[in-house]
C-alpha positions in Angstrom: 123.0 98.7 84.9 120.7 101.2 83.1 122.1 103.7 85.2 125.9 102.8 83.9 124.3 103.0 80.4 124.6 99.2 79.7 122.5 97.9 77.1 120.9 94.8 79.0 120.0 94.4 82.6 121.5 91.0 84.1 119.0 88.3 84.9 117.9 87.7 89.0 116.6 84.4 90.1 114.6 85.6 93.1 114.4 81.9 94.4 117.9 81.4 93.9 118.5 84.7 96.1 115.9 83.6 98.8 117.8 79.9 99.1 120.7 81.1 99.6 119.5 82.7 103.0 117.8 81.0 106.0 115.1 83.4 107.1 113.7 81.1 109.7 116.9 81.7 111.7 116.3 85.5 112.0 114.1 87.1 114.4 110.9 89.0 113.0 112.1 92.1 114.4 115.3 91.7 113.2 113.9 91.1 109.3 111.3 93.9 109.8 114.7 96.1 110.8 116.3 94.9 108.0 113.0 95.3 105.4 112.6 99.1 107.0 116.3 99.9 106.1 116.3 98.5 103.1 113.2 100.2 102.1 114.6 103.5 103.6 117.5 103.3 101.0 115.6 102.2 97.9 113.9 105.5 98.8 116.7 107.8 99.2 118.1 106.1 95.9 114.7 106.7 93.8 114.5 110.6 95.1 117.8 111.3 94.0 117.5 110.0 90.3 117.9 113.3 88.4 115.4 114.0 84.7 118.3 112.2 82.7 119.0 109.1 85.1 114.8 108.8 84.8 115.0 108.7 81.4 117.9 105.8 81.1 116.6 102.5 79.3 117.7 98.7 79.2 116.6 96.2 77.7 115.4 93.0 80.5 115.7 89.6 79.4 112.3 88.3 79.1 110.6 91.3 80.0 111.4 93.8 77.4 112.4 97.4 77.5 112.8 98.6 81.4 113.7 102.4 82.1 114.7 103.9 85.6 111.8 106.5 85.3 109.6 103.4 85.7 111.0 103.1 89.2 107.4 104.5 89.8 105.8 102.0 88.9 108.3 99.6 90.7 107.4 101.8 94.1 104.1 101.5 93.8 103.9 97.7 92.7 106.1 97.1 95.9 103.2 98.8 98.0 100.5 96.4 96.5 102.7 93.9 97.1 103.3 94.8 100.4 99.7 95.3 101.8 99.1 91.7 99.5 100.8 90.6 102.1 99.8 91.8 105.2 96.0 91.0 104.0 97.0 87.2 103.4 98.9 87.5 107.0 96.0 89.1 108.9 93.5 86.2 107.0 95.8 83.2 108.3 
């Protein structure tokens, strides 16, 4: 969206979008696969914005003004979340 210069970013339900999927069916390696790839083009996608893309704004719904530059800050909050995890994991 902010990248195709629209104005407003479209709302996500992230527990609408986990629903509609059943995880427990799926191996761990095959998710971890799947996490990795994904991962590996969120990357590839990130590296490639050029100084104008970075600079690209929209406005999101109930969060305010988000820009692509603060794909940055999306990367790194993914980490934290990330190693959240694998501490909760590892204290089970």
């Amino acid at each position: 969206a902010i990248l195709a210069g629209e104005p407003e970013i479209a709302g996500f339900d992230p527990w609408a979008a986990i629903n509609e999927r059943d995880f427990a069916s799926t191996s761990l390696d095959e998710l971890l696969d799947e996490l990795a790839a994904e991962r590996a083009i969120s990357v590839g996608f990130v590296r490639g914005l050029d100084p104008a893309q970075l600079s690209a704004t929209a406005a999101y719904p109930g969060f305010g003004e988000f820009g692509a530059g603060d794909a940055s800050d999306a990367v790194g909050a993914e980490f934290h979340r990330g190693r959240t995890a694998l501490r909760r994991i590892s204290a089970w």
